[in-house]
C-alpha positions in Angstrom: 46.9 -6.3 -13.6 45.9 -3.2 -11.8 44.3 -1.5 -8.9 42.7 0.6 -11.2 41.6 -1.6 -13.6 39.8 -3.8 -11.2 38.3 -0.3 -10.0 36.7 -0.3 -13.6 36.3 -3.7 -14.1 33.7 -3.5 -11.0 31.9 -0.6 -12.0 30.8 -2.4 -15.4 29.7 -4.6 -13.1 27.5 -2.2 -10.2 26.8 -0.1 -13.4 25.3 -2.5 -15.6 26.9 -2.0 -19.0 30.4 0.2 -20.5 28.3 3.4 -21.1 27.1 4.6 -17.9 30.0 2.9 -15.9 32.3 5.3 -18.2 30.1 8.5 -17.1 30.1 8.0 -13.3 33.9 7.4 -13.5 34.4 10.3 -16.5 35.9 8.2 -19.1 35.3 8.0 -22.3 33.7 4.7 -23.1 36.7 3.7 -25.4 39.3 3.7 -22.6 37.4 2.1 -20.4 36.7 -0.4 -22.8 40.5 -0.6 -23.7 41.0 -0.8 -19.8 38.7 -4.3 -19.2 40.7 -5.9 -22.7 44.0 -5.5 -21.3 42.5 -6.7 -18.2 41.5 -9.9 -19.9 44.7 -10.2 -21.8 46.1 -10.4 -18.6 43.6 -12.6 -16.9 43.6 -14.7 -20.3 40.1 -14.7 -20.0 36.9 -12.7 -21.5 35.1 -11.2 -18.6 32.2 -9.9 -20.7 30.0 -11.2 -23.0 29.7 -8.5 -25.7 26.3 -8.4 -26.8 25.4 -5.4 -29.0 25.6 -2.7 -26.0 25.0 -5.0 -23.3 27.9 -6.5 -21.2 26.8 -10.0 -20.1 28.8 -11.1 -17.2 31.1 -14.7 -18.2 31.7 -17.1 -15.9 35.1 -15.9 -15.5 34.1 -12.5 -15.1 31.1 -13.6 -12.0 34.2 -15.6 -10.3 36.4 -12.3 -10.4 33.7 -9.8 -8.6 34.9 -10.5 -5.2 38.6 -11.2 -5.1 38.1 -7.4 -7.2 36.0 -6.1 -4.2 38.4 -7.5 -1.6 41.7 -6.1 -3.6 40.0 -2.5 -3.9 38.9 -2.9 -0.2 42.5 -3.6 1.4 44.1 -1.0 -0.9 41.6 1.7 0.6 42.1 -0.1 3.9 45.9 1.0 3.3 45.6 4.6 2.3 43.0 5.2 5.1 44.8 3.6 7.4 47.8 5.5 6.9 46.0 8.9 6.3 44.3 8.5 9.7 47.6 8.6 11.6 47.0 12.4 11.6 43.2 11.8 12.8 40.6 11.1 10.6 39.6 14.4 8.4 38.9 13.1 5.6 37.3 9.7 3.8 34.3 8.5 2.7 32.0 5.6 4.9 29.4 3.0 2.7 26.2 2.0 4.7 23.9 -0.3 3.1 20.6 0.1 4.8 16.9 -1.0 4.2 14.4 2.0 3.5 12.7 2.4 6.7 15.9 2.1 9.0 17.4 4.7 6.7 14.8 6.9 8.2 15.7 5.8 11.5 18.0 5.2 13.2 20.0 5.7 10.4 19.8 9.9 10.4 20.5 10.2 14.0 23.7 7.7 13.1 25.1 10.1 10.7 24.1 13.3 12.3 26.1 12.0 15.4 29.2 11.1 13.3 29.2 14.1 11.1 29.4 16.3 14.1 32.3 14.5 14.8 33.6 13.8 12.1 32.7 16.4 9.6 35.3 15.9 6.5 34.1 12.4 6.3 31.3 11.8 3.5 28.8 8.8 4.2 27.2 6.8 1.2 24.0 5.3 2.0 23.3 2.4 -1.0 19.8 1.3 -0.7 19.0 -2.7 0.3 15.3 -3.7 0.5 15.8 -7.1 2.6 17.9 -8.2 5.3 19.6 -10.3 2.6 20.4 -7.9 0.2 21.9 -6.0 3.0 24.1 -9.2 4.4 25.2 -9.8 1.1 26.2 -6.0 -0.1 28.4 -6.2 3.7 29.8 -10.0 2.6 30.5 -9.6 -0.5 32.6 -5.8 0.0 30.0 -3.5 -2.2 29.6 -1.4 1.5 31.4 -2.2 4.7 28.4 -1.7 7.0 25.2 -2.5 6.7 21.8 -1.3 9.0 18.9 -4.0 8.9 16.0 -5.0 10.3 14.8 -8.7 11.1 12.0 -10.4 12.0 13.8 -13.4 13.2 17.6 -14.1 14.2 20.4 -12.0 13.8 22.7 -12.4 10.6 26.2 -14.6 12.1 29.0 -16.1 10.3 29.3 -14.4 7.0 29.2 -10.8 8.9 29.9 -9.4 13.0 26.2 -8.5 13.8 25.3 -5.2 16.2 22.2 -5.3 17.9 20.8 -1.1 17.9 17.4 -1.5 18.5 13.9 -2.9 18.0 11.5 -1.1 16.3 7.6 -2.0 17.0 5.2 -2.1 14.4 2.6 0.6 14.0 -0.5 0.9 11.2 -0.4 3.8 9.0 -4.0 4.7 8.6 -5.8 7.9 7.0 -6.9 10.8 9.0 -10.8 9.7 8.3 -9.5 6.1 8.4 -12.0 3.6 10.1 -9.9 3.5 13.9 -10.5 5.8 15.7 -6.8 8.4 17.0 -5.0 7.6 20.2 -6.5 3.9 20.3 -4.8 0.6 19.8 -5.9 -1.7 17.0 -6.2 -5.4 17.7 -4.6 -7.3 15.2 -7.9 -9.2 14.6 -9.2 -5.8 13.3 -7.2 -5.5 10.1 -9.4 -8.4 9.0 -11.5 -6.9 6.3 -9.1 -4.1 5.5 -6.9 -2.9 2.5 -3.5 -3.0 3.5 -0.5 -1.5 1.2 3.0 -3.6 1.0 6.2 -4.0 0.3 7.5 -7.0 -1.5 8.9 -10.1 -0.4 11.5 -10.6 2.1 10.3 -7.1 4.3 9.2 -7.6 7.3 6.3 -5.3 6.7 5.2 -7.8 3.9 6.3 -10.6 6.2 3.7 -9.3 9.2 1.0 -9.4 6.2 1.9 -12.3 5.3 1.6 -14.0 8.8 -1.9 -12.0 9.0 -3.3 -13.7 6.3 -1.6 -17.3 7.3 -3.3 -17.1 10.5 -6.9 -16.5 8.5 -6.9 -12.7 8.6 -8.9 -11.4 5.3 -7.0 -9.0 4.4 -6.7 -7.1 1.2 -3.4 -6.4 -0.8 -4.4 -3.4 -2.3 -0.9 -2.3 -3.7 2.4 -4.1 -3.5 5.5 -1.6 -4.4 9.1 -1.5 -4.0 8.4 1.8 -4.1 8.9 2.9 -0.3 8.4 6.4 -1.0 5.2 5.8 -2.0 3.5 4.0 0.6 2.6 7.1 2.7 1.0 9.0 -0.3 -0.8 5.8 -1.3 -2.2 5.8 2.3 -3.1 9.8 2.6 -4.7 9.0 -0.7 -7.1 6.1 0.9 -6.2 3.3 -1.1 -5.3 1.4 1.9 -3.6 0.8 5.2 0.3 0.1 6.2 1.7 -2.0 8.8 5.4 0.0 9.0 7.7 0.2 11.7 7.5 3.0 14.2 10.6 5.0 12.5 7.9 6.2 10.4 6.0 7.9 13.2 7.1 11.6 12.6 7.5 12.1 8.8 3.8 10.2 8.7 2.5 12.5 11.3 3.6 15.5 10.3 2.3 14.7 6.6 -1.3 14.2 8.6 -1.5 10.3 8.7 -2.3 8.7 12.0 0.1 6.2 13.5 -1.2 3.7 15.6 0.1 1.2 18.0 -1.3 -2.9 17.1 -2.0 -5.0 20.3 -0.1 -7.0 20.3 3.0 -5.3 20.3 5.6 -7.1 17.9 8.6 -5.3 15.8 11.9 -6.3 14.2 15.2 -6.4 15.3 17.5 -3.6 14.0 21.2 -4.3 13.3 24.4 -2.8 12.4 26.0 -5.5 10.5 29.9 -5.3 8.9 32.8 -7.4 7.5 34.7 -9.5 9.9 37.7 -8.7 8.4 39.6 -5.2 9.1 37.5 -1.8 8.4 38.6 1.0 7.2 39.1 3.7 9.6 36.5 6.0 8.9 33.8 2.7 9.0 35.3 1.9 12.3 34.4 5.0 13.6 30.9 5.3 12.0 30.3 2.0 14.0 31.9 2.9 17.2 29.9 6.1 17.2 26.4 4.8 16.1 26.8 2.3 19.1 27.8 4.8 21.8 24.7 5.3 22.3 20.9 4.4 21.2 18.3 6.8 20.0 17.0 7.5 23.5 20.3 8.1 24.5 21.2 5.0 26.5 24.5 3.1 26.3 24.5 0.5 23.2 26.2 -3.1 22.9 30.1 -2.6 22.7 31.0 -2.8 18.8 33.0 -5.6 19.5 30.6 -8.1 20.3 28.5 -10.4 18.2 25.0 -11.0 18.0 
């Protein structure tokens, strides 16, 4: 057993199937199919189920996915680690990060650490819940992770970050029925079509509580489909409850943003593995809690949530 073949091993697995793993690594599919084989000659164990061009993950194979991760993960750690000696110039940094953080404060994150640290490429692999995000970070698919939560901070399986909270607003039309400038009460959005996202967000969750609490509200559109939520609402289909990080893309696209009374938001994170990073991660972390978007001091990246 290899590095390397672990290396393709796990990209059958985040690709989904021989073929397309083989393009993203530029293989043919026949080597990398000879690759996983001797792999499981070695392991003495299939991996895959072969099933006509589909590669069905075995039992074996599902208990190999993170001892794989973790051996990848500490020989980068190694290289890194040692190529950083001279300073860090070059490297690459994986963020898993729910949509809306991505917009912010995930750009003025990497903005500040590019400037820094400009030969260092950041990867940004999208998560839609706080879960999905925990578990990318836990399991080794990205080192850090950006989320937002409702309720209490990730602890245990990952070293939680506290960045910021972020407030919810309501995305509305320009000729929507509230008037610009104004706060809607919450008991307003009884009556009105609201636009989603899908279980586990915590703009479906504040729906969700809406509606428990006897709101008549209207799930117009539920997508997964971030991207489209702004269009669906210039288009009048419906409202959005959204964090404030969409204030100034929606505003400049000519939606109004407006603050709910009462005020109430999520809890945004930077979340990584509690065992050692590698150094360019470190430094993406360090640097994105240097400071907070309004340019105050952040928690010290060694503490916990």
């Amino acid at each position: 057993m290899d590095v390397r073949q672990l290396e393709y091993f796990l990209a059958v697995v985040d690709h989904g199937g021989f073929n397309r793993a083989a393009s993203a690594l530029y293989l043919s599919q026949p080597s990398l199919s000879q690759s996983v084989r001797a792999l499981e000659r070695d392991l003495g164990s299939e991996l895959f189920h072969r099933i006509g061009r589909r590669a069905v993950l075995t039992e074996a194979g599902a208990a190999l996915i993170e001892p794989a991760r973790a051996a990848v993960r500490g020989l980068r750690l190694a290289r890194a680690s040692v190529e950083s000696v001279h300073g860090l110039r070059t490297g690459r940094v994986e963020v898993a990060a729910m949509p809306s953080q991505a917009i912010e404060p995930l750009t003025g994150m990497i903005r500040r650490f590019t400037a820094d640290h400009p030969g260092v490429s950041v990867v940004v692999q999208a998560a839609f819940t706080p879960r999905e995000v925990t578990e990318k970070v836990r399991t080794g698919v990205s080192e850090l992770g950006l989320l937002a939560s409702p309720g209490p901070l990730p602890r245990g399986e990952v070293r939680s970050y506290p960045v910021m909270e972020q407030r919810f607003v309501l995305l509305t039309p320009p000729d929507g029925p509230f008037p610009a400038g104004r706060a809607v009460r919450r008991e307003q959005l009884s009556g009105q079509r609201l636009i989603v996202g899908q279980q586990g967000t915590g703009m479906r969750g504040y729906v969700d509580d809406l509606r428990a609490a006897g709101a008549a509200v209207t799930i117009a559109v539920e997508t997964e489909h971030r991207v489209a939520i702004l269009p669906l609402v210039l288009s009048g289909v419906g409202m959005a409850v959204v964090t404030d990080s969409w204030r100034g893309v929606a505003e400049r696209a000519g939606a109004l943003v407006l603050e709910i009374d009462p005020p109430t938001g999520l809890e945004v994170a930077l979340v990584s593995r509690r065992s050692a990073l590698t150094p360019a991660a470190r430094a993406f972390l360090e640097c994105a809690m240097a400071t907070t978007d309004d340019g105050g001091p952040g928690r010290s990246a060694g503490e916990d949530a």
